[in-house]
N, C-alpha and C positions, 0 to 999 in steps of 0.2 A: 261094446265100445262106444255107441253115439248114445246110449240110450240115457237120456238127461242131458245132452251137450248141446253146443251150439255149432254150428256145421257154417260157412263161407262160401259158397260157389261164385269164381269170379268167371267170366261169359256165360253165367246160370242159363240163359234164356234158350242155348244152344242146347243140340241134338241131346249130347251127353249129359250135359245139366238136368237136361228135363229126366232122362231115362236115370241118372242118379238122385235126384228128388224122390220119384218115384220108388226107388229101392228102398231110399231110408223111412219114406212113411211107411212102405210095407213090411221092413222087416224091425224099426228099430222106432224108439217112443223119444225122438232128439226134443229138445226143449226148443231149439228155435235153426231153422233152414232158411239163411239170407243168399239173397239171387242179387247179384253184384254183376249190373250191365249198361249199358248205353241208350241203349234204343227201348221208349217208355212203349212201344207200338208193343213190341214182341213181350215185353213183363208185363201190359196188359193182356194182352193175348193167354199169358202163360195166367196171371190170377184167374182167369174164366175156368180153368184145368184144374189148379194148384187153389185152394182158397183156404182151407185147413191151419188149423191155429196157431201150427208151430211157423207157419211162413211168412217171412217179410221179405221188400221188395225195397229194395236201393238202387238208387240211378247214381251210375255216377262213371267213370273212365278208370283203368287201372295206369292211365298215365296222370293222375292226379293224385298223389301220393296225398294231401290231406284229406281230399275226401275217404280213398282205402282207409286211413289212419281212422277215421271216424266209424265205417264200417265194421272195421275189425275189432271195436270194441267187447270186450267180454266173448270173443271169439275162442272158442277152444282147436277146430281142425279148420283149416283149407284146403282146398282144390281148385291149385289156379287154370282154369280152361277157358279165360281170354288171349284171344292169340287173332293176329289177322293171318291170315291158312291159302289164301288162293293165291297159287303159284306164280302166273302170270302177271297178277295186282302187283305181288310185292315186287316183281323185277321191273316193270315200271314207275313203280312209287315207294319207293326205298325207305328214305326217310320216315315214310307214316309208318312202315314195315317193322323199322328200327325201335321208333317210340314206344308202340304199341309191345312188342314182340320182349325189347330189351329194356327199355326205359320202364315199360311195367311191370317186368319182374325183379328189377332192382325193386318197383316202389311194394310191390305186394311181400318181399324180404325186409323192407323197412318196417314197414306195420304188422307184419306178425312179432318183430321181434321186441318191437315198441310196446305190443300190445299183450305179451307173453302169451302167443298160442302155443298150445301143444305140439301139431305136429303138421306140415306142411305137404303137400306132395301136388308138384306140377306135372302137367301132362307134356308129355313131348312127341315125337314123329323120326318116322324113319328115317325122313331128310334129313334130320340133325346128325346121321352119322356120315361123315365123309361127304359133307353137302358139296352139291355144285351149283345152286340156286340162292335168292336172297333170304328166301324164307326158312330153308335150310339152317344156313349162317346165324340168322337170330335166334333161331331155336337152337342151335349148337350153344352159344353165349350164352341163353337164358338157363339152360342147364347146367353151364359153369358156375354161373353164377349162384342156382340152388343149391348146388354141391356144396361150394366154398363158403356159401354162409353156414352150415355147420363150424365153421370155424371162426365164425363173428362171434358166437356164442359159447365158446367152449364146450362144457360138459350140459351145461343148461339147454332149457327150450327156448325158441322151438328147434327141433330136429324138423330136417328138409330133406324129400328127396323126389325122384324122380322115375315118372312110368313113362317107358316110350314103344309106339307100339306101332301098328301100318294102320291101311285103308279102313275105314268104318263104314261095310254094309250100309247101304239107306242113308246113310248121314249127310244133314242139306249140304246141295252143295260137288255131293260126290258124283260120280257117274255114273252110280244104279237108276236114281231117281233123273236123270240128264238122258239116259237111253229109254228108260218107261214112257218121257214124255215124248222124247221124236216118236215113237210107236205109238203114241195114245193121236198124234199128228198126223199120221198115215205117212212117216219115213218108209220109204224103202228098202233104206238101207243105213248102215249102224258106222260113227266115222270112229276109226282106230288109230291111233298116233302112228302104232308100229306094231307091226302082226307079231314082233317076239315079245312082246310085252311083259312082263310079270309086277304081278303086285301079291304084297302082304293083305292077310284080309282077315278080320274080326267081327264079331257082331256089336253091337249099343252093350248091348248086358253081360259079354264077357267082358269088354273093355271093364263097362262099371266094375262088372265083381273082383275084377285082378286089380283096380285099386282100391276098394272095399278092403280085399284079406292083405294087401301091404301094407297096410298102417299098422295091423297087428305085425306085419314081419321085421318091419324099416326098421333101424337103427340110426338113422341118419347118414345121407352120401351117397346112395347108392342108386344106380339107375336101373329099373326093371324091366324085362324083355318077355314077354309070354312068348310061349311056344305055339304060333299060330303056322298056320298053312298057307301057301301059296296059290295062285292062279292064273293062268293065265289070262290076255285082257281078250282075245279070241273065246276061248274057250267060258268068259262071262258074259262076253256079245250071245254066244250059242244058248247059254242057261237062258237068258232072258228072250231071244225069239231065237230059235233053232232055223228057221225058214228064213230069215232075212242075209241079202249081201252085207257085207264088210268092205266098207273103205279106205285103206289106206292114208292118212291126211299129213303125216309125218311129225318131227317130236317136237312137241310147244317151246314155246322160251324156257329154261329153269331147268328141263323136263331128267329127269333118267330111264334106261331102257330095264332096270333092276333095281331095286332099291334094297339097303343093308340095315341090318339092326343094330348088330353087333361088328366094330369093323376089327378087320384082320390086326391094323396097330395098337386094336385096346384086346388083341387076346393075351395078354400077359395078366391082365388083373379081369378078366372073364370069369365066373364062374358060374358053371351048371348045375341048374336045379332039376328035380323030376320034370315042373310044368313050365319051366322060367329060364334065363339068365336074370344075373346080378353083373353089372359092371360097376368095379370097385372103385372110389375115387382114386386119384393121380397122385394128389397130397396128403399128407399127414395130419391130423387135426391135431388141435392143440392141447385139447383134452386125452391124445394118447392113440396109441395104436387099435383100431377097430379088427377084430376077424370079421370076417364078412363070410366065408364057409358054411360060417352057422348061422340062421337066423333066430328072430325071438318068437318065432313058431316050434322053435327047434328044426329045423327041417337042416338038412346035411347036403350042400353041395361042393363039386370038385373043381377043380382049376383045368380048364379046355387048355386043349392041344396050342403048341404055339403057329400063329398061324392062321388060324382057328378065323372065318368069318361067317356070319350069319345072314344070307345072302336070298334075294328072292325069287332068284334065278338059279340059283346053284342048294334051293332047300332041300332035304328029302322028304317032306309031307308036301306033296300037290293034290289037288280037286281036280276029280275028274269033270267032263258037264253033269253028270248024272249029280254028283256030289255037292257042287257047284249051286243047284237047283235046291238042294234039300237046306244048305247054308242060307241062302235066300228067301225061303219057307220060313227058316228061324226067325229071321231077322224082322220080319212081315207079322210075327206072328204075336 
């Protein structure tokens, strides 16, 4: 699919970006991989990694709708993975939360469509389902908003849609690399929001691969759930030092004690795949009635139970520590 194209990563400079670069030079001969970011510090940093022919490096904001416009020239696929992410930031600083979050996925659905790409696919979070925080909320919107521009365009491209998925192992920022360091610091002990804690958990290169094989499945609209495992934030404390105390510190601003993929009010248009959900859009596009059952993989999924929530406290695949450690190996590795 990429091999001759030209590929968009917008927050390229990020964990995922770099770990999706990576993929496409190694599985695929893409004619040119643009890193669409902010900060010249980190797209230097990544050209010392990354220097390879098909790569170029764009500065610029996804809240600048003409620079994107520029970017996106002769652009065939995107992956928009600018997003401001840190829960606590966006509940004190909203507004920047908003621009960034919603103001540039408006602008990156201008310029692809301006720019006739192919095929779009924004990255999203667990938060956006049923959020109770700010960063939740823009990512809920920004979603909406991928969805609904299949309907800007009729039958045409681009076709938009949407992977949303939990925690990313390792990824800056998160809490694997937040606990290594208090123990690289000689912590004694490790701070827990909330000992019942549960999180969704993935690795860098699963993420990448389940949006890799969606652009083959996507039809436009549709939001993707991989079927990942759970853990508890105890029982990841334990994976990473077995010996060390637990602190209780209680739940952040934003925070939830379980986070949902799939919520119980969108099981009516849910559907189940072998390795996945599909959550079906709301609306009708204008171009017609989509089945969404079947993808362009072919693959055959059912419509869940009414009801139906996918939950990270109520999942039936959890990590034991022992398990826990071996997902961690992956991810390291």
């Amino acid at each position: 699919m990429f091999d001759g194209q030209t590929i968009l990563i917008t927050g390229g400079t990020g964990s995922f970006g770099k770990q999706y670069t990576q993929t496409l030079l190694d599985r695929y001969k893409p004619k040119k991989i643009i890193i669409f970011s902010r900060d010249e510090l980190k797209q230097y940093e990544m050209q010392q990694v990354f220097d390879q022919e098909p790569m170029r490096y764009f500065i610029g904001d996804v809240r600048d709708r003409d620079r994107l416009m520029q970017a996106c020239n002769g652009v065939d696929y995107i992956i928009h993975a600018a997003a401001m992410k840190h829960v606590p930031a966006a509940e004190y600083n909203p507004t920047e939360c908003i621009k960034t979050n919603i103001n540039g996925a408006e602008n990156v659905i201008h310029a692809a469509i301006q720019n006739d790409v192919k095929k779009v696919i924004a990255l999203s979070t667990d938060k956006a389902a049923n959020p109770v925080n700010l960063y939740g909320a823009t990512k809920l919107c920004s979603d909406k908003l991928f969805v609904a521009a299949n309907n800007m365009v009729g039958g045409e491209v681009p076709r938009f849609s949407v992977v949303r998925y939990g925690n990313v192992v390792g990824s800056r920022g998160s809490v694997v690399p937040f606990f290594r360091k208090l123990i690289s610091e000689g912590a004694t002990s490790l701070p827990i929001t909330d000992l019942n804690m549960t999180r969704f958990w993935i690795t860098l290169q699963q993420g990448v691969d389940f949006v890799i094989k969606n652009f083959s499945r996507m039809k436009g609209g549709e939001i993707f759930v991989p079927k990942i495992p759970s853990v508890t934030m105890t029982d990841l404390a334990k994976a990473i030092a077995p010996n060390i105390d637990l602190k209780e510190i209680g739940i952040r601003p934003g925070e939830k004690l379980h986070e949902k993929m799939c919520p119980r009010d969108d099981s009516y248009r849910t559907i189940e795949f072998d390795d996945h959900y599909v959550i079906a859009p709301a609306i009708s596009f204008y171009d017609g009635v989509v089945n969404y059952i079947s993808n362009n993989l072919g693959e055959e999924g059912k419509p869940v139970n009414q009801g139906f929530s996918y939950d990270s406290g109520t999942n039936d695949w959890f990590l034991s520590v022992i398990e826990t450690v071996k997902l961690l190996e992956e991810a390291d590795a």
